[in-house]
PyMOL Python script that loads the backbone (N, CA, C, O; Angstrom):
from pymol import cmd

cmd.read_pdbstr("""\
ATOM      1  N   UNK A   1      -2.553   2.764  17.189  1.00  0.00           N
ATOM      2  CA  UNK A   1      -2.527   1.551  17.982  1.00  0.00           C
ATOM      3  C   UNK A   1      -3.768   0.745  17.660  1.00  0.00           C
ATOM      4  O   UNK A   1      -4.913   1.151  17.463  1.00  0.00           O
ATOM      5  N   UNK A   2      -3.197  -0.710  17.650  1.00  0.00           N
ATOM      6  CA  UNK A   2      -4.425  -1.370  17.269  1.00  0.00           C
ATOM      7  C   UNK A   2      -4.554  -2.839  18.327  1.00  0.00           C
ATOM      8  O   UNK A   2      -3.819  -3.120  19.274  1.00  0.00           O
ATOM      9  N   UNK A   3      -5.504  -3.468  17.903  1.00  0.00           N
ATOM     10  CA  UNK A   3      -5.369  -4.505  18.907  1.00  0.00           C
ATOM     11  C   UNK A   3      -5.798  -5.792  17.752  1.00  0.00           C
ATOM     12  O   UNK A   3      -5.851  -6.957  18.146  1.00  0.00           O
ATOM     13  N   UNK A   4      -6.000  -5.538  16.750  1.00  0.00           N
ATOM     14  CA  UNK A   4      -6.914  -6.464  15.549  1.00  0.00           C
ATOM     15  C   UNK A   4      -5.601  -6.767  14.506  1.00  0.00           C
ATOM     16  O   UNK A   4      -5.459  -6.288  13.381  1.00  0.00           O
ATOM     17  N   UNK A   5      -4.569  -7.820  15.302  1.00  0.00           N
ATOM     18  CA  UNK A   5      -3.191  -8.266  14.441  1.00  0.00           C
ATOM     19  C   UNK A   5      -3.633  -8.409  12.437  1.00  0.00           C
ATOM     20  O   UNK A   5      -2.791  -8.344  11.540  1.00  0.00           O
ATOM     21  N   UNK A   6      -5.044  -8.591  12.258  1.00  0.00           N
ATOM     22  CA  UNK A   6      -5.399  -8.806  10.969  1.00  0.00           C
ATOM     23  C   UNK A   6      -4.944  -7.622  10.013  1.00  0.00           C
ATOM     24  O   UNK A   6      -4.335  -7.751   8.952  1.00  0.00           O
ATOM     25  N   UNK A   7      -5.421  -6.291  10.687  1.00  0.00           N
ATOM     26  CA  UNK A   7      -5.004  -5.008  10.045  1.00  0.00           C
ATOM     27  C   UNK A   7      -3.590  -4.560   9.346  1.00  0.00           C
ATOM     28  O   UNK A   7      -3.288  -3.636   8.591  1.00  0.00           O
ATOM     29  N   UNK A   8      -2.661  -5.943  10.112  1.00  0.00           N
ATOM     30  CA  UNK A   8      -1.519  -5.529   9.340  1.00  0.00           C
ATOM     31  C   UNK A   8      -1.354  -5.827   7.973  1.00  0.00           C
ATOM     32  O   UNK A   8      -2.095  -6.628   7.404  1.00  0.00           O
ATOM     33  N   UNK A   9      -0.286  -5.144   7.317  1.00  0.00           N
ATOM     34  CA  UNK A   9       0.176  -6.389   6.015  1.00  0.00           C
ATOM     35  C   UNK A   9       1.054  -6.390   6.510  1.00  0.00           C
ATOM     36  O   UNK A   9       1.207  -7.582   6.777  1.00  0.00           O
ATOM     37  N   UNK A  10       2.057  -5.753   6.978  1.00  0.00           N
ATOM     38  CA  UNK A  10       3.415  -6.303   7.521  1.00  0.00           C
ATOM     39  C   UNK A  10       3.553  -5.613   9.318  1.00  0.00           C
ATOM     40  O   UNK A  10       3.496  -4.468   9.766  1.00  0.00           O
ATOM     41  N   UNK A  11       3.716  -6.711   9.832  1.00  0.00           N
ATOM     42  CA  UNK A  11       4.765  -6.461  11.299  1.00  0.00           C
ATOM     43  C   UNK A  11       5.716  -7.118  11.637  1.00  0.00           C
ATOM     44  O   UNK A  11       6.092  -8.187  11.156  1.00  0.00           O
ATOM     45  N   UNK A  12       6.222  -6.446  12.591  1.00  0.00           N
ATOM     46  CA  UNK A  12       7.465  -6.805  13.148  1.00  0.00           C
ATOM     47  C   UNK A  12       7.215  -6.839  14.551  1.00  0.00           C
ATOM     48  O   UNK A  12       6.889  -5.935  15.321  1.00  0.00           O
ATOM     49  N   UNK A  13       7.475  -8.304  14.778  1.00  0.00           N
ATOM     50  CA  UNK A  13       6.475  -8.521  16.484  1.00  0.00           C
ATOM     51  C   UNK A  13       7.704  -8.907  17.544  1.00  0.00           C
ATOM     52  O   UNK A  13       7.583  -9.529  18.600  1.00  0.00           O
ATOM     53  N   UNK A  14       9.016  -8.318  16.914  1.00  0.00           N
ATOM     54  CA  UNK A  14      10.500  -8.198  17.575  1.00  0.00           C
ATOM     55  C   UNK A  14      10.600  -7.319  18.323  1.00  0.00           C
ATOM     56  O   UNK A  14      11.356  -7.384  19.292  1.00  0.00           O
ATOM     57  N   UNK A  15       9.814  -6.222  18.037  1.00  0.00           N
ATOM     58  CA  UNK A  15       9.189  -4.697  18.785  1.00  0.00           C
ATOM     59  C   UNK A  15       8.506  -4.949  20.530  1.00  0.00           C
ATOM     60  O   UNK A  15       7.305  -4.792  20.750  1.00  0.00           O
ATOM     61  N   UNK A  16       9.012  -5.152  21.092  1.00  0.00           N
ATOM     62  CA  UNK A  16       8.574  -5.203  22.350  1.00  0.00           C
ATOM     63  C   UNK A  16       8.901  -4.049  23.376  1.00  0.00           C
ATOM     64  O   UNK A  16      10.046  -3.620  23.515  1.00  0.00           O
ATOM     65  N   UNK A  17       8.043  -3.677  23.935  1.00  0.00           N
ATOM     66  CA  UNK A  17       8.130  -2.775  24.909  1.00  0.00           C
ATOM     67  C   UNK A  17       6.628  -2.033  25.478  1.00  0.00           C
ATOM     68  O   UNK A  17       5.544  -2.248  24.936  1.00  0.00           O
ATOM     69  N   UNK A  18       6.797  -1.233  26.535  1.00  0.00           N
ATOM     70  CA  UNK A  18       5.279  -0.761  27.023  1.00  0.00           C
ATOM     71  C   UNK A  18       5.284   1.110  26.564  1.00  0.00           C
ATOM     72  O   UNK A  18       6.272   1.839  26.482  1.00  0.00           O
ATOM     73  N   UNK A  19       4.438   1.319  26.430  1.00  0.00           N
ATOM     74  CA  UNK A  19       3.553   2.313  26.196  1.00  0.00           C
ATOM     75  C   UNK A  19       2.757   2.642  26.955  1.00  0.00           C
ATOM     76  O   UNK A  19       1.976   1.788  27.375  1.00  0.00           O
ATOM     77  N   UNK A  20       2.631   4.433  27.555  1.00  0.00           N
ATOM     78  CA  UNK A  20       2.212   5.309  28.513  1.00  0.00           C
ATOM     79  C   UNK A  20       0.353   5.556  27.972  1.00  0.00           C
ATOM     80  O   UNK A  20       0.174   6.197  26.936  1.00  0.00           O
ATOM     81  N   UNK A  21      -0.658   5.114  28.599  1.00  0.00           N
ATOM     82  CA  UNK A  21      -1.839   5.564  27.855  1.00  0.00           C
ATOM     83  C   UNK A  21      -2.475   6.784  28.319  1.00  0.00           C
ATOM     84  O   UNK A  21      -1.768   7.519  29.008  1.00  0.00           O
ATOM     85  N   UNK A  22      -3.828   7.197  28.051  1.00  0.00           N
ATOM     86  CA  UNK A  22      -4.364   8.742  28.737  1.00  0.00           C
ATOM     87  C   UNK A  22      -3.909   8.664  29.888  1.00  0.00           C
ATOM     88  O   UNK A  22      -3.098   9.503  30.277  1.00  0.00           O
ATOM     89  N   UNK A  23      -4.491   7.249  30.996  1.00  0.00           N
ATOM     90  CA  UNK A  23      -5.110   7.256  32.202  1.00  0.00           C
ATOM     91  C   UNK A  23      -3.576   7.048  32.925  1.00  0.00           C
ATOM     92  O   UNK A  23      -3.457   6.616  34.071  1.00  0.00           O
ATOM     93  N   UNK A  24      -2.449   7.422  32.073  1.00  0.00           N
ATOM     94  CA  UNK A  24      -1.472   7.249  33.281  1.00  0.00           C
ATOM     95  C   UNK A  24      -0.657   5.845  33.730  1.00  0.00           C
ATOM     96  O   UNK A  24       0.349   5.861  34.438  1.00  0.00           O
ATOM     97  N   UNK A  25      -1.561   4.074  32.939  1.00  0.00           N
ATOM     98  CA  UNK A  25      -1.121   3.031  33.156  1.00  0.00           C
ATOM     99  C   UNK A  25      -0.303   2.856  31.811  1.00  0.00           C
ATOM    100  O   UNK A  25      -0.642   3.615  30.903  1.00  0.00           O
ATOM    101  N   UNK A  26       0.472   2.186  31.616  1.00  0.00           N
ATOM    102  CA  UNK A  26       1.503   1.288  31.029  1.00  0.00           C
ATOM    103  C   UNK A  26       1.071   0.109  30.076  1.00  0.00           C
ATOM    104  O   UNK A  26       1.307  -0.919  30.710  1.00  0.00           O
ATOM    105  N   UNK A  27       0.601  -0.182  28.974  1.00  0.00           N
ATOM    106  CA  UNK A  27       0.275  -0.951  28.414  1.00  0.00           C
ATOM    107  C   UNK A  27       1.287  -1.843  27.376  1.00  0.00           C
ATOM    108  O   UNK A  27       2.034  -1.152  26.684  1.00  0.00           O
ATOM    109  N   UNK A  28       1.392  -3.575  27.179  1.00  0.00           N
ATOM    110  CA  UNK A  28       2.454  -3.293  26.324  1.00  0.00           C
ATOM    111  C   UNK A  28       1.897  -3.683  24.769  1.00  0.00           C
ATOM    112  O   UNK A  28       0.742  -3.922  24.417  1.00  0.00           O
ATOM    113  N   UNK A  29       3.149  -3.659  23.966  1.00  0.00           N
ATOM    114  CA  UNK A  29       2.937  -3.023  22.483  1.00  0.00           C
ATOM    115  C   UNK A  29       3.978  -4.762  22.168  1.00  0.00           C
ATOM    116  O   UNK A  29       5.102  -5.104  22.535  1.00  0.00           O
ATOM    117  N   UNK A  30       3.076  -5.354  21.472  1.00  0.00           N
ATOM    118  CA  UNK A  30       3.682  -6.598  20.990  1.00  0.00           C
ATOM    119  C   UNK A  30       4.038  -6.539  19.688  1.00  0.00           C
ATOM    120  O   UNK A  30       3.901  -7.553  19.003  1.00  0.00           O
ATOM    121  N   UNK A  31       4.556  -5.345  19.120  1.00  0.00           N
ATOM    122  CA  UNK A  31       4.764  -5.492  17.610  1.00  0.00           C
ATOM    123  C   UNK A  31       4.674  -3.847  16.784  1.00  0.00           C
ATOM    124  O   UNK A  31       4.083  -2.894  17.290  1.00  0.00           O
ATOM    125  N   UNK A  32       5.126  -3.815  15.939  1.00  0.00           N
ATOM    126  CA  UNK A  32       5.022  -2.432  15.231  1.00  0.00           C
ATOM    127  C   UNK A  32       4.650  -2.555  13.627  1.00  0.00           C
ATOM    128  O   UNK A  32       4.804  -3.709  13.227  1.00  0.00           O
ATOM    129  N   UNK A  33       4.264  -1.768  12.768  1.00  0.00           N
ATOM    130  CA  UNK A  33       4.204  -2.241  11.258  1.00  0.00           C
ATOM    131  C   UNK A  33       3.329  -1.880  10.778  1.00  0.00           C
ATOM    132  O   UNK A  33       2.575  -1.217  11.489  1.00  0.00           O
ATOM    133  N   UNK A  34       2.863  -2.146   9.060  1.00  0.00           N
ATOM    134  CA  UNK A  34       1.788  -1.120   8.280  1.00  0.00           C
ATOM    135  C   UNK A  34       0.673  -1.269   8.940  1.00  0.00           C
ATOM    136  O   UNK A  34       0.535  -1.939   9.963  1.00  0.00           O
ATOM    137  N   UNK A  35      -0.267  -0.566   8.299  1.00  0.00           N
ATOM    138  CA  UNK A  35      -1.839  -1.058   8.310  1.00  0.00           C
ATOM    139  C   UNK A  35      -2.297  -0.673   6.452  1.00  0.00           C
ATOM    140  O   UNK A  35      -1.697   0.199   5.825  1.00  0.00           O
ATOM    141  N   UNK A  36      -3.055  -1.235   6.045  1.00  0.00           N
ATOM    142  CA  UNK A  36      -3.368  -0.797   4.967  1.00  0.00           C
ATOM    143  C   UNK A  36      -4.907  -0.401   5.040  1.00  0.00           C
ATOM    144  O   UNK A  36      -5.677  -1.313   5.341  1.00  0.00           O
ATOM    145  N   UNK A  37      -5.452   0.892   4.791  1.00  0.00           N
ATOM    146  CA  UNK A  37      -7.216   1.371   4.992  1.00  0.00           C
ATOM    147  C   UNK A  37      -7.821   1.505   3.547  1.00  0.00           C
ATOM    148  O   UNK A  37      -7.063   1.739   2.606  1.00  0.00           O
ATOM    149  N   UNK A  38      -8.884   1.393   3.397  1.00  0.00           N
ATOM    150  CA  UNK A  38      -9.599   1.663   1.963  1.00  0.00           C
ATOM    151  C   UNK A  38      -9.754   2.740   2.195  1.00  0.00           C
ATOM    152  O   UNK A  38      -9.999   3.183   3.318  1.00  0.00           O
ATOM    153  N   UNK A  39      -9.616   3.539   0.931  1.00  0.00           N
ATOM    154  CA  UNK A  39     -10.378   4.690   1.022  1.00  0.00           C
ATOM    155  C   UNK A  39     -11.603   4.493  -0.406  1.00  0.00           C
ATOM    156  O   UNK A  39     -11.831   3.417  -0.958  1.00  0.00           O
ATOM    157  N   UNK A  40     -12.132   5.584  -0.700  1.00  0.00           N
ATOM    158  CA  UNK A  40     -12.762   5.392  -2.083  1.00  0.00           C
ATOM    159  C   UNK A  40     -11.840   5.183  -3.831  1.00  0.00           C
ATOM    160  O   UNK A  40     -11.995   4.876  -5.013  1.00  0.00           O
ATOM    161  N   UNK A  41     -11.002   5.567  -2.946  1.00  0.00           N
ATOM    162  CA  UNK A  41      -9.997   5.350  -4.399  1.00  0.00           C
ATOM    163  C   UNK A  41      -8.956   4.223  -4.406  1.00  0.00           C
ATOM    164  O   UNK A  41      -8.516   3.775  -5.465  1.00  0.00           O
ATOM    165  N   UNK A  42      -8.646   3.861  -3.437  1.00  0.00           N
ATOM    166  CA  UNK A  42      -7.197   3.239  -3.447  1.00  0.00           C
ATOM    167  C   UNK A  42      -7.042   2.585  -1.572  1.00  0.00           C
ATOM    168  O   UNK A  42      -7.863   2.780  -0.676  1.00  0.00           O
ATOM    169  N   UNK A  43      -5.919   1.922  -1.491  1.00  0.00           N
ATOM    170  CA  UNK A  43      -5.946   1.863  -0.424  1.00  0.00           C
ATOM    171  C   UNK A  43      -4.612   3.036   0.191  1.00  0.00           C
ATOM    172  O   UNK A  43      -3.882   3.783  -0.459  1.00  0.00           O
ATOM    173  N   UNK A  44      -4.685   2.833   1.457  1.00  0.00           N
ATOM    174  CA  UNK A  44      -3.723   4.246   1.690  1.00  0.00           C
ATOM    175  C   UNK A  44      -3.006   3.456   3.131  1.00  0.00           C
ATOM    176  O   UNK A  44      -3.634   3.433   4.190  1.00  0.00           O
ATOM    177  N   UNK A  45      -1.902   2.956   3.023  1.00  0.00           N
ATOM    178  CA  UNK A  45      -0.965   2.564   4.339  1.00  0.00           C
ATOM    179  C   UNK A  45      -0.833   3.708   4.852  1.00  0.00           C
ATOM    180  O   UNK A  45      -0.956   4.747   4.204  1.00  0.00           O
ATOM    181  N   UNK A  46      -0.451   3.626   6.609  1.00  0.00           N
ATOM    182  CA  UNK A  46       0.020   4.050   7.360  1.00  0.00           C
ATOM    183  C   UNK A  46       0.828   3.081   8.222  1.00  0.00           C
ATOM    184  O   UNK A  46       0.227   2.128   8.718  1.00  0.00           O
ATOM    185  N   UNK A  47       2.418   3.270   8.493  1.00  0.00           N
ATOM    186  CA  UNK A  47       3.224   2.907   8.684  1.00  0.00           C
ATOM    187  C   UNK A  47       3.511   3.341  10.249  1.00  0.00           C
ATOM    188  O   UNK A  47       3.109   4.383  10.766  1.00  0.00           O
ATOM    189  N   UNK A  48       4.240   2.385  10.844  1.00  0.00           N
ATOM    190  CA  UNK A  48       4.413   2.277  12.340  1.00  0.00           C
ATOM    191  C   UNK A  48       3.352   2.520  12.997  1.00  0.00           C
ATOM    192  O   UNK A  48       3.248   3.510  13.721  1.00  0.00           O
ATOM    193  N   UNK A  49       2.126   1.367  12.778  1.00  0.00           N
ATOM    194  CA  UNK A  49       1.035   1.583  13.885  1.00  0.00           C
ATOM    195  C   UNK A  49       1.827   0.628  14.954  1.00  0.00           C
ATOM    196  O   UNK A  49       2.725  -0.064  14.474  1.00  0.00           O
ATOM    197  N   UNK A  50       1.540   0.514  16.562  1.00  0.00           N
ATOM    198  CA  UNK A  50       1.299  -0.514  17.326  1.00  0.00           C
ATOM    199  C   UNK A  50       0.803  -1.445  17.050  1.00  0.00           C
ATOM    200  O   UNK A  50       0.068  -1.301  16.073  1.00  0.00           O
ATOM    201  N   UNK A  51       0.846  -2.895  17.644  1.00  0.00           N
ATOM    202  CA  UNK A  51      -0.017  -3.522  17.825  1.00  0.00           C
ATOM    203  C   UNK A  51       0.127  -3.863  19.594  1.00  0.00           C
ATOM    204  O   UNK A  51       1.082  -4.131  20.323  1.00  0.00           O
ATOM    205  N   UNK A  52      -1.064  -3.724  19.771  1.00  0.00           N
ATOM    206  CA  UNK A  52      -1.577  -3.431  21.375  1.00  0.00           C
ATOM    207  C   UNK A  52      -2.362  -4.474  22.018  1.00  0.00           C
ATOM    208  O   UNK A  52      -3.038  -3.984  22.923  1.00  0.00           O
ATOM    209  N   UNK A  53      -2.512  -5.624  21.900  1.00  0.00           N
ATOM    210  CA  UNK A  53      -3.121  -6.487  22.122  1.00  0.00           C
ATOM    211  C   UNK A  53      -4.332  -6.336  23.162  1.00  0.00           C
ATOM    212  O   UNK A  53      -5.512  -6.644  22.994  1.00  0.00           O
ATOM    213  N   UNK A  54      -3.872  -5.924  23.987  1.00  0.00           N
ATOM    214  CA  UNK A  54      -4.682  -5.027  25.259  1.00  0.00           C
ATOM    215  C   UNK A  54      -5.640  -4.351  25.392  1.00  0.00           C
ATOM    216  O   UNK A  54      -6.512  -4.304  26.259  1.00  0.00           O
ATOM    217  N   UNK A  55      -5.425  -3.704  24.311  1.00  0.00           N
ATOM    218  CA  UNK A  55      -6.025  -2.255  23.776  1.00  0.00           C
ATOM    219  C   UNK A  55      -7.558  -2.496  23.418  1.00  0.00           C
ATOM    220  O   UNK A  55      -7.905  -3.085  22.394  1.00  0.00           O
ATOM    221  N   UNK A  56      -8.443  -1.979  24.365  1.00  0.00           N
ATOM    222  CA  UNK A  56      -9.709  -2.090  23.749  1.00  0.00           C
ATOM    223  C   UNK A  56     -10.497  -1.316  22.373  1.00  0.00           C
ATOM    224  O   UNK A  56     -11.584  -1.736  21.976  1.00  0.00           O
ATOM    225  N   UNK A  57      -9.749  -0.064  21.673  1.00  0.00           N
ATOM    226  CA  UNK A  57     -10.033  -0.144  20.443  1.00  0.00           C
ATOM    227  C   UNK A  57      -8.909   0.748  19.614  1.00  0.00           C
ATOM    228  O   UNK A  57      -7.967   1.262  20.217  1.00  0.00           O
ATOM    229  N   UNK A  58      -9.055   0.869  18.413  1.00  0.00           N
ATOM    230  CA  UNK A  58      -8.157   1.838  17.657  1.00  0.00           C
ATOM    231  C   UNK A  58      -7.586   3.103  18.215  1.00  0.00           C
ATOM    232  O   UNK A  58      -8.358   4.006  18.535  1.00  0.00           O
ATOM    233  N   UNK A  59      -6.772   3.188  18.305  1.00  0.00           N
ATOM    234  CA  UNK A  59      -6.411   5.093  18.388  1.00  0.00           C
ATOM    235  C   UNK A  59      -5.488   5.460  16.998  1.00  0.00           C
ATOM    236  O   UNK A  59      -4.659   4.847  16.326  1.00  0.00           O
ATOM    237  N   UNK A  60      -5.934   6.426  16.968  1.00  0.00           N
ATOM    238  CA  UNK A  60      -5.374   7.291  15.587  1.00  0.00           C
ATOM    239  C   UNK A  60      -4.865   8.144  15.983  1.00  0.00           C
ATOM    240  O   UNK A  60      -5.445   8.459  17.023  1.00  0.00           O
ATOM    241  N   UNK A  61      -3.592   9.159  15.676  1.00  0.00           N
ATOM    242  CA  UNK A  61      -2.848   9.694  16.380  1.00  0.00           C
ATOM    243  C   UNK A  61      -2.589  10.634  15.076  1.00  0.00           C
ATOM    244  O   UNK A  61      -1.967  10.239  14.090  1.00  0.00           O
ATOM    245  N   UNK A  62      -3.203  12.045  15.221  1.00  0.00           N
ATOM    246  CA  UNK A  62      -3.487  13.089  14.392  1.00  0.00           C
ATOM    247  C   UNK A  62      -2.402  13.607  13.690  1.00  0.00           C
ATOM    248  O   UNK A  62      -2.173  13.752  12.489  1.00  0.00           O
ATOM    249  N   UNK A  63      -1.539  13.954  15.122  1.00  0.00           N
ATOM    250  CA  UNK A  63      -0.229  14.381  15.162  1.00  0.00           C
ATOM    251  C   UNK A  63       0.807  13.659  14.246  1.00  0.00           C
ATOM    252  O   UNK A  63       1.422  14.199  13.327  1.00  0.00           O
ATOM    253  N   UNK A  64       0.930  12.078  14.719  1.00  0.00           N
ATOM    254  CA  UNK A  64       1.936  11.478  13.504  1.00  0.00           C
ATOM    255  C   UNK A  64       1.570  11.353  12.204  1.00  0.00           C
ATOM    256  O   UNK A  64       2.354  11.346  11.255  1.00  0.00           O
ATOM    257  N   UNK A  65      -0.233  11.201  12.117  1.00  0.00           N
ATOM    258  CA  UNK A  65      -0.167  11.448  10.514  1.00  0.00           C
ATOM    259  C   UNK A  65      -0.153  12.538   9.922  1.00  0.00           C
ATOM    260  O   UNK A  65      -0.055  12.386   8.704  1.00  0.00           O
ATOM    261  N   UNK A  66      -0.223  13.842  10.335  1.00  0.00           N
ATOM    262  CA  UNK A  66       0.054  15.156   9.734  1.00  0.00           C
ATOM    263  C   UNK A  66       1.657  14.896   9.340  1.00  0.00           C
ATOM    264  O   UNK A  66       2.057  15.099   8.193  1.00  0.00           O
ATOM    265  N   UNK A  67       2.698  14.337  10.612  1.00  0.00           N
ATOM    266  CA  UNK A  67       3.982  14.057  10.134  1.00  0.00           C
ATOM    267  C   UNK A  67       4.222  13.293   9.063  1.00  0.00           C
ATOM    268  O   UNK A  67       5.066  13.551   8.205  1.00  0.00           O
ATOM    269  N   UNK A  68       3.553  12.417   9.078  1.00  0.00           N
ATOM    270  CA  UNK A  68       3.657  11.692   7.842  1.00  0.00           C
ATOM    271  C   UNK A  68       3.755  12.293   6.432  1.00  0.00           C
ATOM    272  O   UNK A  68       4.431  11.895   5.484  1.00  0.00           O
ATOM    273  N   UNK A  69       2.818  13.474   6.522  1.00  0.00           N
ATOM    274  CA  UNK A  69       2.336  13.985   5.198  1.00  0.00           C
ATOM    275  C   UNK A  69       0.594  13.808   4.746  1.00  0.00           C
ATOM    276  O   UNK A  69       0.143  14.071   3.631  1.00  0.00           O
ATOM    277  N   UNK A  70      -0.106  13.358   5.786  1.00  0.00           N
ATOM    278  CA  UNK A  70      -1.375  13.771   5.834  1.00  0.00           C
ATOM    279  C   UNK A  70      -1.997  14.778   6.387  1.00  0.00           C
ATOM    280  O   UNK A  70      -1.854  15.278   7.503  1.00  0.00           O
ATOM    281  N   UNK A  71      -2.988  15.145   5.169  1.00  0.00           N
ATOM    282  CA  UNK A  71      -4.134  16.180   5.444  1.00  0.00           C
ATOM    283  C   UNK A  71      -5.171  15.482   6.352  1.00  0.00           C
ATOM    284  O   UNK A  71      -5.667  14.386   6.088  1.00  0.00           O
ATOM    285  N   UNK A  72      -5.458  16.241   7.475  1.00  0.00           N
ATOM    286  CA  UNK A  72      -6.578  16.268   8.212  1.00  0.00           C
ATOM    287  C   UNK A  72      -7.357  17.119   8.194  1.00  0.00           C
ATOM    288  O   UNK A  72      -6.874  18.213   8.486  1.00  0.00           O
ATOM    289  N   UNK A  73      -9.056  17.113   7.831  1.00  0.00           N
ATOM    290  CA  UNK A  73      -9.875  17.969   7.837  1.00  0.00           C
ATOM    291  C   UNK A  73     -11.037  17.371   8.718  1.00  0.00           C
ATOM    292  O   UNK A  73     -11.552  16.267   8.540  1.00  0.00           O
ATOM    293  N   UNK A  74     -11.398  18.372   9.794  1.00  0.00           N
ATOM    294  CA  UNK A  74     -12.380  18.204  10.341  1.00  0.00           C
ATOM    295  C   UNK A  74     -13.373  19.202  10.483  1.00  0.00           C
ATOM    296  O   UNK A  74     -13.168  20.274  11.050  1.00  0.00           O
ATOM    297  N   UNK A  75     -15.097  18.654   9.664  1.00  0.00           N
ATOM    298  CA  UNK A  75     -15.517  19.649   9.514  1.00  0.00           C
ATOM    299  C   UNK A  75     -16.737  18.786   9.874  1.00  0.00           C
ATOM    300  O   UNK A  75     -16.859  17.616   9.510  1.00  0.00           O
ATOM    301  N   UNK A  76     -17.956  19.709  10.893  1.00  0.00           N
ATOM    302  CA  UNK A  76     -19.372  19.247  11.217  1.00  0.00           C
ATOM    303  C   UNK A  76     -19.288  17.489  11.869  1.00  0.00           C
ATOM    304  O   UNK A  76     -18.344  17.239  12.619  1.00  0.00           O
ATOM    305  N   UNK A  77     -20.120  16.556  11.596  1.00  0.00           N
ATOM    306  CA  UNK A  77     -19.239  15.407  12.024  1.00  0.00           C
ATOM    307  C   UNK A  77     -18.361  14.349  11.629  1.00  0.00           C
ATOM    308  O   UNK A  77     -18.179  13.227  12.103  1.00  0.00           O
ATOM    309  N   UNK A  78     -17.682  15.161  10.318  1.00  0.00           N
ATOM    310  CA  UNK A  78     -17.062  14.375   9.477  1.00  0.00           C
ATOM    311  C   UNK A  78     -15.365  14.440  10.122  1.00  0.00           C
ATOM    312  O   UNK A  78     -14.940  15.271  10.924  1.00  0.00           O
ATOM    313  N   UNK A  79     -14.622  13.335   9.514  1.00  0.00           N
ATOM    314  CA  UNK A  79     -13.014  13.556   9.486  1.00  0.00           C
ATOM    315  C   UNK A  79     -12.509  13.216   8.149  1.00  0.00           C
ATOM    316  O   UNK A  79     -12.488  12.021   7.853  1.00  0.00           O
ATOM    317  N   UNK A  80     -12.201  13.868   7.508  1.00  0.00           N
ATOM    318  CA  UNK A  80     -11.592  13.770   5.838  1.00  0.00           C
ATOM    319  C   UNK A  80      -9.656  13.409   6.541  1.00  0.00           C
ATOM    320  O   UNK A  80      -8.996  14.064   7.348  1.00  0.00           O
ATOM    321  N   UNK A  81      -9.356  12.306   5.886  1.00  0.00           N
ATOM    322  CA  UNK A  81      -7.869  12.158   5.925  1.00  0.00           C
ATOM    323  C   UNK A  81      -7.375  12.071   4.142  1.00  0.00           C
ATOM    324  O   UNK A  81      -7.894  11.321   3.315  1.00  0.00           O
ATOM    325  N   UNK A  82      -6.302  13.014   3.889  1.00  0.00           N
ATOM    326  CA  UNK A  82      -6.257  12.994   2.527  1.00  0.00           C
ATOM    327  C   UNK A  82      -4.648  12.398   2.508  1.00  0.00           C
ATOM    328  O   UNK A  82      -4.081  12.185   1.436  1.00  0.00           O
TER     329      UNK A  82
END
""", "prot")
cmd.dss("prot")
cmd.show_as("cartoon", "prot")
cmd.util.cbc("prot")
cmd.orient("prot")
């Protein structure tokens, strides 16, 4: 989930509906679609983020990118996404 519409390369802002957050309130989701991130090599999309307008900052959601087919490594205070 994001709140920074720039991050996309593509959305789809036909996507309307609300979303459950930690605290239990209802937030809504104005849109769905890529994000594209740098890494050191290349850039690396991730597909069906939110866009959250609301949302005071990023959430990354561990779980769907392992589904995706990403490696997560967390080691000392680093996070490696491969």
């Amino acid at each position: 989930m994001t709140n920074d519409q720039a991050l996309f390369t593509e959305i789809d802002k036909t996507l309307i509906f609300k979303v459950k957050i930690g605290n239990g309130e209802f937030i809504s989701v104005k849109g769905k679609g890529t994000v594209a991130i740098k890494s050191l090599t290349s850039l690396k999309y991730i597909t069906d983020v939110l866009y959250v307008p609301d949302i005071d900052q990023n959430l990354l959601s561990i779980g769907q990118l392992v589904k995706k087919g990403f490696k997560i490594i967390f080691e000392d205070k680093w996070c490696l996404i491969k």
